[in-house]
C-alpha positions in Angstrom: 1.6 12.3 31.9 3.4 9.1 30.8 6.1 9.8 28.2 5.3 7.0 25.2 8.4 5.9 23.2 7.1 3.5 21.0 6.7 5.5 17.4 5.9 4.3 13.7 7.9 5.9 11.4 6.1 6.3 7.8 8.6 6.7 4.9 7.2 9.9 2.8 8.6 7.8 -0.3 7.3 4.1 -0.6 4.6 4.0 2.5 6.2 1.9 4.5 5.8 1.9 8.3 7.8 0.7 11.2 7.3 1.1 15.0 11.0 2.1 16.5 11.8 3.1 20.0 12.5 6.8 20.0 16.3 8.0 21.9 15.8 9.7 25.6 18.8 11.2 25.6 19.2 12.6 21.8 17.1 13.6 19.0 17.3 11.7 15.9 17.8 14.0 12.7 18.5 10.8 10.5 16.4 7.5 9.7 16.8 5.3 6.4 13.8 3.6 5.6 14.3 -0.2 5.5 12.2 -0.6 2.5 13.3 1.9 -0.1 16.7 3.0 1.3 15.4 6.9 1.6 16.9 8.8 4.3 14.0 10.7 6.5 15.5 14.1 7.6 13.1 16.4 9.9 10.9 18.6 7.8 11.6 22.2 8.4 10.2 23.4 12.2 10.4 19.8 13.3 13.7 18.8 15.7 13.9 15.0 14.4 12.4 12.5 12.1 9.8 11.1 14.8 7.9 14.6 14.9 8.2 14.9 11.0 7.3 11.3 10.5 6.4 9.2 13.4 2.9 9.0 14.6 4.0 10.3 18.1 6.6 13.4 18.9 9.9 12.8 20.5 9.9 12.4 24.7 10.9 16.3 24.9 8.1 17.8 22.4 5.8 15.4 24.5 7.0 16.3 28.2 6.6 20.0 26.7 10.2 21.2 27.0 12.6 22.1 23.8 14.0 19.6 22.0 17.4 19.6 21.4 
């Protein structure tokens, strides 16, 4: 299975979307939303912002290990 690391983030607060490239190496608990300045913080369960809010999981969650 190919690990994807291309993700679009959607901002819970205004709609907004924008693709990032998701870290190998870290998760990311943190993202501010270029739009309406909200900062995205994982949803309870969720190890970063891309499986809370990203329309793929992080490289771990996908490869099927633990994340962080």
């Amino acid at each position: 299975m190919e690990i994807e690391l291309v993700s679009t983030i959607t901002c819970p607060g205004c709609g907004h979307t924008k693709e990032e490239e998701m870290p190998t190496t870290a998760c990311q608990f943190f993202y501010q939303c270029d739009n309406c300045k909200h900062l995205l913080k994982p949803k309870e369960g969720d190890c970063c912002v891309y499986c809370s809010y990203g329309t793929l999981a992080c490289p771990p969650i996908q490869e099927g290990t633990n994340c962080c």
